[in-house]
C-alpha positions in Angstrom: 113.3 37.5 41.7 115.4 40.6 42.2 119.1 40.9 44.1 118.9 42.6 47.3 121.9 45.0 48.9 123.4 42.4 51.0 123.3 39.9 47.6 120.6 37.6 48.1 117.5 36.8 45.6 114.3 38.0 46.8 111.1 36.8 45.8 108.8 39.9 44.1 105.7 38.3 43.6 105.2 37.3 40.5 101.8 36.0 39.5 101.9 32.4 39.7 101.1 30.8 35.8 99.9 27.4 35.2 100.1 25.9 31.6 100.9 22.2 30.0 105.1 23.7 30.1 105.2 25.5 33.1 102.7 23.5 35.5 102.4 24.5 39.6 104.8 26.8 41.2 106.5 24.7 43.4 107.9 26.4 47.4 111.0 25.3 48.8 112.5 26.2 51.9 116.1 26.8 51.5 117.5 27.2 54.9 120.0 29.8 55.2 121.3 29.5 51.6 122.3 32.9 50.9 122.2 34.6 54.8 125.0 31.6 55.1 127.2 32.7 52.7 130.3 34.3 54.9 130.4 38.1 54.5 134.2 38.4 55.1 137.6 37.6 54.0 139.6 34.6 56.9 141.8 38.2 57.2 138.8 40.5 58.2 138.6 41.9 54.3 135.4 42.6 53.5 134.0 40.3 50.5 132.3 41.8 47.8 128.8 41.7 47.4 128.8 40.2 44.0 131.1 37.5 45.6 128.6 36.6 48.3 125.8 36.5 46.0 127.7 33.9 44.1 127.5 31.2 46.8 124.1 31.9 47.4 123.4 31.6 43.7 125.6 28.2 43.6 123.4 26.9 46.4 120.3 27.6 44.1 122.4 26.0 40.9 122.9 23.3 43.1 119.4 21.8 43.0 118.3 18.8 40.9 115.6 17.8 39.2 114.2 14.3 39.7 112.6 12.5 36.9 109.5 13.9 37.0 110.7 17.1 36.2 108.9 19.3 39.0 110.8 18.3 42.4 113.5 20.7 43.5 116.2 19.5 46.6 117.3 22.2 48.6 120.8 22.7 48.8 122.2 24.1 51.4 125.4 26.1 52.5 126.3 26.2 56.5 129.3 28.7 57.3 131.2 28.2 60.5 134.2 29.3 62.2 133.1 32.3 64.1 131.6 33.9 60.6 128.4 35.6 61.8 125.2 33.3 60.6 121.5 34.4 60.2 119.0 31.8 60.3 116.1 32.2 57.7 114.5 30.7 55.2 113.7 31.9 51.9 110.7 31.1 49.8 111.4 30.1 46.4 108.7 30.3 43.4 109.8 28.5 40.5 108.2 28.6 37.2 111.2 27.5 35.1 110.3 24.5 33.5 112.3 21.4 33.7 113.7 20.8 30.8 114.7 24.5 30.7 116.4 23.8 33.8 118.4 21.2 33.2 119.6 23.0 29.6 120.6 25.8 32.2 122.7 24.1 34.6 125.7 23.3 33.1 126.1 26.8 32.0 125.4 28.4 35.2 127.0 26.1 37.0 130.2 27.1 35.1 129.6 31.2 35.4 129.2 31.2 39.0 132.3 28.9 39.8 134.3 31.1 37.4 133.1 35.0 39.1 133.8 33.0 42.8 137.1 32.3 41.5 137.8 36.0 40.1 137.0 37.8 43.2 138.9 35.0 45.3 136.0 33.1 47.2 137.3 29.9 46.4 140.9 30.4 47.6 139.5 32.4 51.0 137.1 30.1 52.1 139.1 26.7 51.2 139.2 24.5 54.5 136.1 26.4 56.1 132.9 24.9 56.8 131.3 27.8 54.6 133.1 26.0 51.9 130.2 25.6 49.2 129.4 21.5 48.5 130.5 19.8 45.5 127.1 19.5 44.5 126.5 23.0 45.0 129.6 24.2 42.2 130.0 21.1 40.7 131.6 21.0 37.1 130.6 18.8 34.7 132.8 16.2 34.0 135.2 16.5 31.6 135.1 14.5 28.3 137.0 11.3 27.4 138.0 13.5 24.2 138.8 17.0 24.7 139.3 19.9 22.3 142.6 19.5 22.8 143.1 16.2 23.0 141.0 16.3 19.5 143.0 18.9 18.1 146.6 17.1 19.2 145.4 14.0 17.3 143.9 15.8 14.0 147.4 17.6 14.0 149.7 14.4 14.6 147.6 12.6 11.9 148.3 15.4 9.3 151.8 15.5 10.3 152.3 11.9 9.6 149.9 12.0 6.4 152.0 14.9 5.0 155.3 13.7 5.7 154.5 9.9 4.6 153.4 12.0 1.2 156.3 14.2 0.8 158.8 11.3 1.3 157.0 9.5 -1.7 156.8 12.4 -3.9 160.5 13.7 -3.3 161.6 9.9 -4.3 158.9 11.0 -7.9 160.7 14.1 -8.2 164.3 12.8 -7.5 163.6 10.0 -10.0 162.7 12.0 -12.7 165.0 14.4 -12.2 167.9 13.9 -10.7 169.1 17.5 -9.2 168.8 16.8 -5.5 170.0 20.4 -5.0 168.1 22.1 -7.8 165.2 20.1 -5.8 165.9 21.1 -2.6 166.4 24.2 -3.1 163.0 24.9 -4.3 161.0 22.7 -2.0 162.8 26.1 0.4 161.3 28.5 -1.9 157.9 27.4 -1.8 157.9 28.6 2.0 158.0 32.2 0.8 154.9 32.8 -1.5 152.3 30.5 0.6 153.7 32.3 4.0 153.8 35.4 2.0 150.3 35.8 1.2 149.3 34.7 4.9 151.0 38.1 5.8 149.8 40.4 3.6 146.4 39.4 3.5 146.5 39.5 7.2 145.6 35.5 7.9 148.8 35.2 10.2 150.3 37.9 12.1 153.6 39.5 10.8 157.2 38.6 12.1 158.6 41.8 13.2 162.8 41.1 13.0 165.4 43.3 13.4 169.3 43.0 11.6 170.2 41.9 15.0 167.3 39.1 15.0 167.9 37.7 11.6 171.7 37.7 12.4 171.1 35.4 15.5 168.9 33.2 13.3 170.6 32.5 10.5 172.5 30.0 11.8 169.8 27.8 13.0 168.7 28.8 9.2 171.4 27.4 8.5 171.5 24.1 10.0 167.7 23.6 8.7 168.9 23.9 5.0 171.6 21.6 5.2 169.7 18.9 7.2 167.0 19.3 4.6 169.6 19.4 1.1 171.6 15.9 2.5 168.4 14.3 3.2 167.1 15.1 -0.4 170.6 13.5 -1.4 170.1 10.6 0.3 166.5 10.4 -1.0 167.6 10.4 -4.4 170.9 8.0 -4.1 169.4 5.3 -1.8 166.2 3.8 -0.3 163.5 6.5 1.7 164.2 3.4 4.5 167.7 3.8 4.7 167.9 7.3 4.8 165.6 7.3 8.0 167.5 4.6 9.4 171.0 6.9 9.1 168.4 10.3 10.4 168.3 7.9 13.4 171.4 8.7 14.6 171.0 11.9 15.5 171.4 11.3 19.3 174.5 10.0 19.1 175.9 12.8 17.3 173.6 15.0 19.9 175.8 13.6 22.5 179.2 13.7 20.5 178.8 17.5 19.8 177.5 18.2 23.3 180.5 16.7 24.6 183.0 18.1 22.4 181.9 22.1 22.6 180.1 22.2 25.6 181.6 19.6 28.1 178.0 18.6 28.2 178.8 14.8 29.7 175.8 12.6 30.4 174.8 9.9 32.8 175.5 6.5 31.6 172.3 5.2 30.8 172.0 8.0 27.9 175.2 6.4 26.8 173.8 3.0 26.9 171.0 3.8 24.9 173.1 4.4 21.9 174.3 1.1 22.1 171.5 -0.6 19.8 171.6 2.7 17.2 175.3 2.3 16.2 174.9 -1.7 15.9 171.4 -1.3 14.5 173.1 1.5 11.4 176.0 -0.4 11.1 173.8 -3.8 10.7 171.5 -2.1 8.5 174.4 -0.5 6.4 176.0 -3.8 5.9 172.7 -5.8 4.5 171.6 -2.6 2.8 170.6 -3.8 -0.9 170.7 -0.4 -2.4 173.7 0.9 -0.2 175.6 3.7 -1.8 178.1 6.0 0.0 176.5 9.0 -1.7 173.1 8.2 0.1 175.4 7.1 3.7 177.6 10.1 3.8 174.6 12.5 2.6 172.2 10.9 5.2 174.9 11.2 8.2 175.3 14.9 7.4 171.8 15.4 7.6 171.8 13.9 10.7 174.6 15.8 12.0 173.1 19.4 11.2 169.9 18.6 13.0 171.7 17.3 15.9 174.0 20.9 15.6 170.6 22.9 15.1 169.0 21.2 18.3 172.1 22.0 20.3 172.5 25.6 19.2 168.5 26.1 20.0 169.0 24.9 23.3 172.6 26.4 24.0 173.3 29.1 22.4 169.6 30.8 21.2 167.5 30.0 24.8 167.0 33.5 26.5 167.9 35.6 23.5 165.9 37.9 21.6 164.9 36.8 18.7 162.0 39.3 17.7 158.3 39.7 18.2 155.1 37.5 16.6 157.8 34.2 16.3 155.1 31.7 16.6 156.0 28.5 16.0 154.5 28.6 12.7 156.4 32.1 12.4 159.7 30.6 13.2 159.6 27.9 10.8 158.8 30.5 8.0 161.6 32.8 8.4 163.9 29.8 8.9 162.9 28.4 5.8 163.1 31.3 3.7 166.5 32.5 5.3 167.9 29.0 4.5 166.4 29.0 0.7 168.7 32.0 0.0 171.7 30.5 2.4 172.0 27.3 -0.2 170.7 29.2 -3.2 174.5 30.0 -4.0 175.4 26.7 -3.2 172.5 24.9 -5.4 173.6 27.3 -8.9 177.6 26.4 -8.1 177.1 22.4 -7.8 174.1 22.5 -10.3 173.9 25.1 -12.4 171.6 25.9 -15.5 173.1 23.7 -17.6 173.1 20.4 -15.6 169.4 21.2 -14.7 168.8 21.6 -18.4 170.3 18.5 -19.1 168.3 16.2 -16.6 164.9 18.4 -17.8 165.4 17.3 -21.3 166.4 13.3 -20.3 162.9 13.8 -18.2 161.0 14.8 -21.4 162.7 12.3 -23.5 161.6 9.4 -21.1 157.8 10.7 -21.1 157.4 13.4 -18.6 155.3 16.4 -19.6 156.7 19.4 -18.7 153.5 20.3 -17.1 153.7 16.8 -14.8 157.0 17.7 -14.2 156.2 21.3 -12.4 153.1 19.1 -10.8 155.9 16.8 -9.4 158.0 19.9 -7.8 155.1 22.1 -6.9 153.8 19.5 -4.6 156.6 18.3 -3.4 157.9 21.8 -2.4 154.0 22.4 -0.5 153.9 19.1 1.3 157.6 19.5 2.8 156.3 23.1 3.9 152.9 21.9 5.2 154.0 18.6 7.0 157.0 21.0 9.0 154.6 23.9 9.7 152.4 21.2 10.7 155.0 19.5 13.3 156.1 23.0 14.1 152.7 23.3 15.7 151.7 19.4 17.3 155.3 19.2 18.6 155.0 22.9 20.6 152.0 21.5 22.4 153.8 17.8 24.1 156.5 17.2 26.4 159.6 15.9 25.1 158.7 12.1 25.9 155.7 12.4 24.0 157.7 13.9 21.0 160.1 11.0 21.3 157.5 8.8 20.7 155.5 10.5 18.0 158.8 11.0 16.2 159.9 7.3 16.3 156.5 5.8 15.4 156.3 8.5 12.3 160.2 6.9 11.1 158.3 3.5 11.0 155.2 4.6 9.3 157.4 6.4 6.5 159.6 3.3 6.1 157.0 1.0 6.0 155.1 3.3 3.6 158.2 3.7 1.7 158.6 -0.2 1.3 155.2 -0.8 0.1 155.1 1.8 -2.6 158.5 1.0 -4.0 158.7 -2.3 -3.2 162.1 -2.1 -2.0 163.4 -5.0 -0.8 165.1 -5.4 2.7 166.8 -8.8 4.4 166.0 -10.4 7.6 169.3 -8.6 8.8 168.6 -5.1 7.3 165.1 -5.2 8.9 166.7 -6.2 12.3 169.1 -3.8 12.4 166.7 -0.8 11.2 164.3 -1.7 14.0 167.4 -1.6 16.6 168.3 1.5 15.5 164.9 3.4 15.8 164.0 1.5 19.4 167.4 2.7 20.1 166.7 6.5 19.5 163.5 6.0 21.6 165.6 5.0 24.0 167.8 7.7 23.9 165.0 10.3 23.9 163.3 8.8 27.2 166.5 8.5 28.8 167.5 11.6 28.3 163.8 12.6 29.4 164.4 10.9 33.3 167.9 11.6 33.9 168.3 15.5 32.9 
């Protein structure tokens, strides 16, 4: 077959074969197929050819194969509405056998749909009686699991992995040595030489920031820091469980902060949602075993500074330049390293070389290797990049509700996870009160989610 000047297929004769794959050439009359294909735009615009060949070649895609293999149906486009029609058939030889048919049709099924789409066909036509049938540029269906969904579900798995394993290990690390900020600080570091040799090696595109850039950053650099440095406090003066039950608040200091600076005020269902978080912390606080202050006031404050970094995202960093290549993955990097050198000063003041000294040689006196020791640190500082890099990337890709969820079902799985591998021990009360609080900050999120 050939394509003639007015874009139909033409049959130029070729010898008809016969073999055990190919069999009889089968004719079909296809009544007007291709002549019905409309040869102008609703506006008078003239289509392109290419255009009008691609209904005529969806009419073709559009015929099955029945189960013997051989049988063709015709299918057949009629155009209407005043569009001129020619009535005549077209002989069809086909020697394609039917196997290699069916292997065929998705994927031309596919091509023609998407060049009808590109030069408009779909759009101009909609409505008309020209309109191609659904069987004639139908797609297949899509699958139960798509690449995205697949992708979505391999990333929230590695999220919660990761995280689950950096919460154990930061508790190894924090018990062996306990330096919260010394720790902290270099779980920040380790940002900087795995991101580093992603950019020089070319693996992930450059960050290109100006002084102006990194000056509107750092505060959200900042705010990252400080979140992370009082949760490692809390992690290493009180229960993992604990310390996500306090992180729970963070809508309720959201809303405090919003209200305060911005005259943000919300609708009362938002406010009734943090209802069962306050009563579920201050439940939880009360019947808290391994209560300390340290690990309350240290656990708060993180909460706090993420609730102060989501707010000055939203209010004070949305519509501002911030510089080119920030991916998500991008934007986590330079926070991170930004915020290593912001508490750097901090971490040598409160613990400086001579308290780290100290807790390294009580670590070596009670059986840790110094090798084991950099093993506990070094994989600590990778897994707390890796599992935020990680929800840097899932957490782009949902809405907010779903992110509510997602982030209140990970809480659970790292406080249960917690629990079993340190067998801490919680009361009927405690337990109560930690639930309340986390169904509390769903709450919160999918209220906030219907009511903005």
């Amino acid at each position: 077959m050939s394509l003639s000047s007015n874009g139909a297929f033409v049959n130029v004769g070729r010898p008809q074969m016969r073999g055990p794959l190919i069999g009889p050439p089968v004719s079909l009359q296809v009544a007007p197929a291709f002549a019905a294909a409309p040869q102008s735009r609703p506006d008078g615009a003239p289509l392109h050819a290419s255009a009008t060949a691609a209904f005529g070649a969806a009419a073709l895609l559009g015929l099955g194969v029945s189960a013997g293999g051989r049988r063709r149906k015709a299918a057949v486009l009629r155009a209407s509405r005043g569009l001129a029609m020619q009535q005549s058939s077209i002989k069809i030889v086909s020697l394609v056998p039917s196997f290699m048919k069916l292997a065929m049709l998705p994927h031309l099924r596919a091509r023609v749909r998407a060049h009808a789409t590109a030069e408009g066909t779909l759009d101009d036509l909609a409505g008309t009686d020209a309109t191609p049938s659904a069987s004639a540029l139908a797609v297949e269906p899509t699958p139960f699991l798509s690449k995205k969904t697949l992708r979505l579900f391999i990333l929230f798995f590695l999220w919660y992995m990761l995280n689950t394993a950096y919460n154990i290990g930061n508790k190894l690390v924090l018990t062996a040595l306990p330096i919260p900020w010394t720790s902290a600080t270099i779980e920040l570091f380790f940002g900087l030489p795995y991101v580093g040799m992603l950019w020089l090696t070319g693996l992930r595109i450059r960050p290109k920031l100006s002084m102006d850039n990194i000056k509107t950053l750092a505060p959200s650099a900042f705010f990252l820091a400080a979140t992370h440095v009082g949760g490692v406090i809390s992690f290493g003066a009180g229960a993992i469980s604990f310390t996500h039950v306090l992180k729970a608040t963070e809508p309720v200091w959201t809303v405090l902060l919003s209200a305060i600076f911005f005259k943000e005020f919300l609708p009362v269902p938002i406010y009734l949602s943090l209802v069962p978080i306050i009563g579920g912390v201050a439940l939880a606080s009360m019947k808290e075993l391994s209560f300390t202050w340290v690990s309350f006031i240290a656990g708060t404050l993180s909460a706090v500074t993420s609730a102060s970094k989501a707010i000055l995202s939203k209010k004070v960093l949305d519509g501002k330049p911030l510089g080119e290549n920030l991916t998500p993955a991008n934007m986590f990097a330079v926070l991170t390293i930004l915020g290593c050198f912001m508490i750097l000063p901090a971490s040598l003041c409160i613990e400086g070389p001579a308290t780290v000294s100290v807790a390294w040689n009580n670590a070596r006196a009670a059986g840790y290797s110094a090798a084991h020791l950099w093993s506990l640190l070094g994989v600590s500082g990778f897994l707390y990049y890796i599992y935020n890099e990680v929800a840097f990337l899932a957490l782009s890709e949902v809405a907010p509700v779903t992110h509510a969820v997602t982030n209140t079902v990970k809480r659970v799985v790292i406080i249960l996870a917690s629990v079993v591998v340190f067998k801490t021990k919680i009361t009927l009360l405690g337990s109560v009160g930690s639930g309340l609080a986390i169904v509390g900050a769903l709450l919160y999120s999918l209220a906030k989610g219907k009511y903005k």
